[in-house]
C-alpha positions as CSV (number, residue, x, y, z in Angstrom):
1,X,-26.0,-7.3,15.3
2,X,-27.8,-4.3,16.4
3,X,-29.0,-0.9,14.9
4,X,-26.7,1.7,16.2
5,X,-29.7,4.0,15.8
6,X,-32.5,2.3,17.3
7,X,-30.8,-0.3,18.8
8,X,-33.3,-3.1,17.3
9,X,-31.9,-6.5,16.1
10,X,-33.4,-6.0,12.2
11,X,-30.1,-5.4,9.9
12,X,-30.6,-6.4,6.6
13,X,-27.7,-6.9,4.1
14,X,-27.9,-3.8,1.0
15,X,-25.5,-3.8,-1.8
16,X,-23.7,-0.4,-2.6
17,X,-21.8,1.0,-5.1
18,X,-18.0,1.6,-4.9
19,X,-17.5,4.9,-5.4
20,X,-17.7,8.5,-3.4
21,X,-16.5,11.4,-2.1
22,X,-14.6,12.6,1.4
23,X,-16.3,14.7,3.2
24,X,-14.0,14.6,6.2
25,X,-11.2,13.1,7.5
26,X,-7.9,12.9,10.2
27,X,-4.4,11.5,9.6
28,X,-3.1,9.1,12.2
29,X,0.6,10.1,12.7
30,X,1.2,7.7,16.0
31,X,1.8,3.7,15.4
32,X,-0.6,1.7,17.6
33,X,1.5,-0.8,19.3
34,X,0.1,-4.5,16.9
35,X,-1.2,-2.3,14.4
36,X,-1.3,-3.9,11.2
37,X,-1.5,-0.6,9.0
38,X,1.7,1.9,9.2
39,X,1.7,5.8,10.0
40,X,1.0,7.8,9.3
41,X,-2.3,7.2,7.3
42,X,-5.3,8.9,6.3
43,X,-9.2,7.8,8.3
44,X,-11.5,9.5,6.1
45,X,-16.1,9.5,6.3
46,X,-16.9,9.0,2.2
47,X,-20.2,9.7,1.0
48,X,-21.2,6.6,-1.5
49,X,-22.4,8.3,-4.7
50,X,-25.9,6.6,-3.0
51,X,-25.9,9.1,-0.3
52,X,-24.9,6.3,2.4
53,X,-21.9,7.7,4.4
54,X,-19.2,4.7,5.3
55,X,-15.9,5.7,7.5
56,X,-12.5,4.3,6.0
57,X,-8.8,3.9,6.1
58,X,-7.5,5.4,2.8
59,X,-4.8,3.6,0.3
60,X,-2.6,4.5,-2.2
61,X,-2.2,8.2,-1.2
62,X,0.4,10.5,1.2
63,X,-1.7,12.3,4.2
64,X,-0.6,15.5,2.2
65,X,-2.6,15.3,-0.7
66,X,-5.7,14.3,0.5
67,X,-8.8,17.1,0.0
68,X,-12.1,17.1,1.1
69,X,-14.3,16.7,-2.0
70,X,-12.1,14.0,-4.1
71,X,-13.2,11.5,-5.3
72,X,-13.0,8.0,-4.1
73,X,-12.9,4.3,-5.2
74,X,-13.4,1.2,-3.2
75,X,-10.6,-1.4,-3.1
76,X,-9.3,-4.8,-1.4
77,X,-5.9,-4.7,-0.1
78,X,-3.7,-7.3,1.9
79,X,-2.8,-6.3,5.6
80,X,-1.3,-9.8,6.6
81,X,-1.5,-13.3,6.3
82,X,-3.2,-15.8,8.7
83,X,-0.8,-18.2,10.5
84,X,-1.7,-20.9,7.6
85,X,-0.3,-18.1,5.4
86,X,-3.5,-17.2,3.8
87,X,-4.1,-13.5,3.3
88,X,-6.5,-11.6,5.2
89,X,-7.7,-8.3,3.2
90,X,-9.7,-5.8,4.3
91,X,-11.5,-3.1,2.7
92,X,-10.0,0.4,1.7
93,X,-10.8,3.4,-0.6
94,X,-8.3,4.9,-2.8
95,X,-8.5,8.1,-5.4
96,X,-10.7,7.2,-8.2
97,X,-8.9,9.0,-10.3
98,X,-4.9,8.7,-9.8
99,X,-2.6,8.9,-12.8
100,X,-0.5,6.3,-13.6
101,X,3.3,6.2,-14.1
102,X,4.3,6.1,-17.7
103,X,6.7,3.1,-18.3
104,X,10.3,4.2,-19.0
């Protein structure tokens, strides 16, 4: 583990929020052969609310409706399960503020 800035071996672990904003981002429209996520999906840079940038897949939202400026909340989501059938999540963001479906 290396700074990607300075290149110095002197990471320390800091705790951030989960919430942000995009300030940019690109929809992947093209299926990597072994990919574990499906196209087309959203690769977005958030700003944390603590000024940190992080880069991230987004969840729970068409490429379509994505804007620069919304607002965004950290999540866990299941991509597959190991071959002892444990799942392996990884780390998404989704919109912090998406309306729910009223029940019928």
């Amino acid at each position: 583990e290396f700074c990607a800035n300075c290149c110095q071996p002197t990471l320390e672990n800091v705790m951030f929020g989960t919430t942000g904003e995009i300030t940019t981002y690109t929809t992947v429209r093209q299926q990597l052969p072994g990919a574990l996520i499906e196209a087309p999906y959203v690769i977005a840079r958030v700003r944390l609310d603590e000024g940190v940038s992080v880069q991230t897949i987004l969840s729970e939202i068409e490429p379509d409706d994505v804007e620069i400026g919304m607002k965004v909340v950290s999540c866990l989501k299941q991509v597959t399960e190991d071959d002892s059938g444990n799942a392996v999540v990884n780390s998404f963001f989704k919109p912090a503020n998406k309306r729910r479906r009223a029940r019928a």
